[in-house]
C-alpha angles and dihedrals in degrees: 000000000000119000091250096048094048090043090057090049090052095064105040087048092053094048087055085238109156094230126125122180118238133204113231121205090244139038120287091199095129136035094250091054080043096058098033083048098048092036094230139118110285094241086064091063109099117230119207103195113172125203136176129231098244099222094037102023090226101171100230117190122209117192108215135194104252090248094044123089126198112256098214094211096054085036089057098045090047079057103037093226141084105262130202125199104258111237118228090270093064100038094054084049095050099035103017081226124110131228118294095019107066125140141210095239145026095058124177093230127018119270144197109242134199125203118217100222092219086070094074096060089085128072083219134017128182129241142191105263094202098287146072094247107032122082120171123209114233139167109255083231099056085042097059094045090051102048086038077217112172114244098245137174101222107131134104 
């Protein structure tokens, strides 16, 4: 088991969530191989986008339904700061995921979260369990407790 993807488990075994990631037979790079990997509707594909405060440099992660894309401009004023896309670099310090296989939880450093409020439409979404190829199924509820991410309007 890969550092990233233990590290996942970890924490959603020691929350006493009933998730258990899953590898799937393809990538789950994207939302789209997310969603036709996991069988389920696109928006229930959790997207882990992660942006920088411009002047700080503050990572700031916004969990996105998988159709859903963040809008910069709402994203900054949820903030209050003007943000910039983190480039892989930033986002593998701050996670210890790379690219394409963050996930949610078992961060390296702590990080501010925002929900995408579409996201709780569903009884259960997909996320990125730390690799290209592993997804977990959660309750929106238990994932936003988890992630203490703030409910937030900031797609387009």
């Amino acid at each position: 088991m890969s550092k990233s993807l233990k590290r996942v488990t970890d924490v959603l075994r020691a929350a006493g969530v009933d998730a258990v990631p899953m590898e799937m037979g393809a990538e789950t790079r994207t939302a789209d191989q997310a969603a036709a990997a996991a069988g389920c509707a696109l928006d229930q594909i959790v997207k882990s986008i992660i942006f920088q405060a411009h002047d700080s440099g503050e990572c700031l992660l916004f969990l996105t339904a998988g159709g859903n894309r963040v809008d910069g401009a709402k994203a900054a004023q949820v903030v209050g700061a003007a943000l910039d896309r983190a480039d892989a670099g930033a986002v593998r310090a701050q996670t210890g995921f790379a690219i394409g296989g963050v996930s949610p939880v078992g961060h390296l450093s702590p990080i501010r979260s925002f929900w995408d409020p579409r996201l709780s439409d569903f009884d259960t979404v997909w996320a990125a369990a730390g690799t290209p190829r592993h997804i977990f199924p959660i309750a929106p509820v238990a994932l936003l407790r988890l992630t203490g991410a703030q409910v937030a309007e900031f797609t387009a």
